[in-house]
Short mmCIF file of the C-alpha atoms (twelve columns), coordinates in Angstrom:
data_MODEL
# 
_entry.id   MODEL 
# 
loop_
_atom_site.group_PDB 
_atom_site.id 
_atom_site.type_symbol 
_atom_site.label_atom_id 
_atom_site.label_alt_id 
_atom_site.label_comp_id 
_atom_site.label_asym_id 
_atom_site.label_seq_id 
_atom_site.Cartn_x 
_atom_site.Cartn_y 
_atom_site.Cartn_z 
_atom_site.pdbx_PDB_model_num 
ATOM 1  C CA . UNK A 1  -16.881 6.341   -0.841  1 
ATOM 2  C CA . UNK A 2  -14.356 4.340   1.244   1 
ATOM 3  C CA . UNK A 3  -13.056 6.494   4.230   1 
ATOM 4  C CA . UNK A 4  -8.600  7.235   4.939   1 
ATOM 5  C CA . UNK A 5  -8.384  3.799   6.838   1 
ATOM 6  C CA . UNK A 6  -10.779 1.711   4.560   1 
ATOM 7  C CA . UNK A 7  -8.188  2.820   1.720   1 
ATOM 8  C CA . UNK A 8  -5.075  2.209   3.410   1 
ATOM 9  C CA . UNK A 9  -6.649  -1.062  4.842   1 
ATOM 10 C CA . UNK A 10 -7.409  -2.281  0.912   1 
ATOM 11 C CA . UNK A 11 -3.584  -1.137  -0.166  1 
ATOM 12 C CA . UNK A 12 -1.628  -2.294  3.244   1 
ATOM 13 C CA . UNK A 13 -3.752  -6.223  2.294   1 
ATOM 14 C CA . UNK A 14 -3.284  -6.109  -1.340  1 
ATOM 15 C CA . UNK A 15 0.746   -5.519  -0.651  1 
ATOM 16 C CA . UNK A 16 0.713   -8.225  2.072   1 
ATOM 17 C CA . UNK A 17 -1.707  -10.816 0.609   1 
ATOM 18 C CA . UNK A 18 0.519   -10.735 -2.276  1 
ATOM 19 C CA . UNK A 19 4.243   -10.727 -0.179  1 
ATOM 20 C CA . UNK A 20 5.718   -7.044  -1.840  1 
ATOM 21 C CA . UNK A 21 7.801   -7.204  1.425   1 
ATOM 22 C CA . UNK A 22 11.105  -4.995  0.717   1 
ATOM 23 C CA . UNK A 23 12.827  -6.148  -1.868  1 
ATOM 24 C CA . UNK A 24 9.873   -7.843  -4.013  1 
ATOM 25 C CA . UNK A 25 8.289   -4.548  -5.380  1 
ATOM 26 C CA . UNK A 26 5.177   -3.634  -7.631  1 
ATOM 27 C CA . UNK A 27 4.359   -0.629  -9.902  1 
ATOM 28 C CA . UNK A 28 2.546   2.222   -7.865  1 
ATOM 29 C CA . UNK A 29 0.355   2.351   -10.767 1 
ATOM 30 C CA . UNK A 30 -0.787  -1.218  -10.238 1 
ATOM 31 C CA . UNK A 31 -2.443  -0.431  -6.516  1 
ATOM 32 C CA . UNK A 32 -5.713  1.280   -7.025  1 
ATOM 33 C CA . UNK A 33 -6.540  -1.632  -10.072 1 
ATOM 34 C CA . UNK A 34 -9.807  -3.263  -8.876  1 
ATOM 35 C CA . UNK A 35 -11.088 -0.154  -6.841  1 
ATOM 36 C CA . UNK A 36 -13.881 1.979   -7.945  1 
ATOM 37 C CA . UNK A 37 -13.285 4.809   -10.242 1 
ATOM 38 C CA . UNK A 38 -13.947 7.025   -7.449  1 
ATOM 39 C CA . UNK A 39 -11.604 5.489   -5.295  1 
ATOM 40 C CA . UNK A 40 -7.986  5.404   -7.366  1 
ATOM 41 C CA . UNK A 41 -7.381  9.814   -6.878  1 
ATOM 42 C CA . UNK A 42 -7.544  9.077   -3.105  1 
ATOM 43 C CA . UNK A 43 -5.977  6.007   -3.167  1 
ATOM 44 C CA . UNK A 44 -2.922  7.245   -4.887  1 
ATOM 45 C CA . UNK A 45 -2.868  10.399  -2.063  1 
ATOM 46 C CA . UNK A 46 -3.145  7.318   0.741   1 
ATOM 47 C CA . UNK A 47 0.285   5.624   -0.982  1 
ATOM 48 C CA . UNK A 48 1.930   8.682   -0.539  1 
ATOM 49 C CA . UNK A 49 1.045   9.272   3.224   1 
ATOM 50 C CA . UNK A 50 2.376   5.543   3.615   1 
ATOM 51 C CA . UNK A 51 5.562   6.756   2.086   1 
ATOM 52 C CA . UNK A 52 5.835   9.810   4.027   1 
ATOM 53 C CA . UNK A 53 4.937   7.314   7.324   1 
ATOM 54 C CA . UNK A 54 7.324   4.851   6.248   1 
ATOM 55 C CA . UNK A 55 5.660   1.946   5.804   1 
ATOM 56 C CA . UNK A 56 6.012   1.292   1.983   1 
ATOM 57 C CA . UNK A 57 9.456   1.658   0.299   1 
ATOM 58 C CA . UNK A 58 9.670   2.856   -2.903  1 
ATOM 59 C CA . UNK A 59 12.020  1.761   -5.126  1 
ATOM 60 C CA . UNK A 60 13.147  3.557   -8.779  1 
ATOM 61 C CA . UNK A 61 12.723  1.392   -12.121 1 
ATOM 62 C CA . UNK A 62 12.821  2.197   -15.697 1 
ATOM 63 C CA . UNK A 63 9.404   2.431   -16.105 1 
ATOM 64 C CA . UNK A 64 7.974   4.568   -12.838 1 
ATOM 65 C CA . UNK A 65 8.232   3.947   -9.329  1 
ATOM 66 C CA . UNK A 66 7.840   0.576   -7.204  1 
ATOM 67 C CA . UNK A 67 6.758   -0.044  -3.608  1 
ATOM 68 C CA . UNK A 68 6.907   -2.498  -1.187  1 
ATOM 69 C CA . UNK A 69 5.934   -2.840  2.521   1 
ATOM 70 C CA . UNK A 70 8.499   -2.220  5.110   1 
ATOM 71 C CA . UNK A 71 9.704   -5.236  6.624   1 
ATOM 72 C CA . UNK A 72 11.098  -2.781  9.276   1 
ATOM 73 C CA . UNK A 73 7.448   -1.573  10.258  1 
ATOM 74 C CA . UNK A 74 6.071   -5.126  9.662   1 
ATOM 75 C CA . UNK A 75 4.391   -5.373  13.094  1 
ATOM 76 C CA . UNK A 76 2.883   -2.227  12.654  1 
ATOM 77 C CA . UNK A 77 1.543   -3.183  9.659   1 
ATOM 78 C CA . UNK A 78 0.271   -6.499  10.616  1 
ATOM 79 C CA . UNK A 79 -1.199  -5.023  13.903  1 
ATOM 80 C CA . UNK A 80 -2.850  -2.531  11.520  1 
ATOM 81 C CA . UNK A 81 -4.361  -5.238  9.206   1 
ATOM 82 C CA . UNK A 82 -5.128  -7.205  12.236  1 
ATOM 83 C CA . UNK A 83 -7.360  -4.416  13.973  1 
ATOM 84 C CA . UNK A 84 -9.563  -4.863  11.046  1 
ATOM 85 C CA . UNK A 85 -10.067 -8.744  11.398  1 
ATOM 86 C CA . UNK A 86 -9.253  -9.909  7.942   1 
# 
C-alpha cells in the first residue's frame, strides 16, 4: 500500500503533468482513476488534506466538485514534486 506522501506525490503529478493550474479544473472523482483498488479510499482522504492545506482549489460545477492546483502555492508544489526526482 502506497504511504501519505507516495499518494499525494501520484495526485500533486497527475494535476501538474496534466496543467489543472487554477482556473483549468478536473472532477475530484477523476483523481484516484488508474490507482489500485486499495488505493482510491485514501486517496480521496489525501485530496481533502490538500484542500484543507491549500494547495488544490476546488471549484463547484453541476455535476460534483472540481480541483485544481494552486498557482499561489506553485513553488511549494513544484519543490514538493521535485524532492521526489520525477
Amino acid at each position: 500500500m502506497a504511504t501519505y506522501n507516495q499518494l499525494k506525490l501520484k495526485i500533486l503529478w497527475k494535476l501538474y503533468h496534466h496543467h489543472y493550474w487554477g482556473k483549468r479544473h478536473t472532477p475530484k472523482d477523476n483523481l484516484p482513476k488508474g490507482l489500485p483498488p486499495h488505493e482510491k479510499g485514501p486517496c480521496l482522504e489525501v485530496v481533502e488534506d490538500l484542500i484543507k492545506d491549500g494547495w488544490l482549489l476546488i471549484k463547484k460545477t453541476k455535476h460534483g466538485e472540481d480541483v485544481s492546483l494552486n498557482p499561489r502555492r506553485a513553488k511549494e508544489i513544484k519543490r514538493f514534486l521535485e524532492s521526489f526526482e520525477i
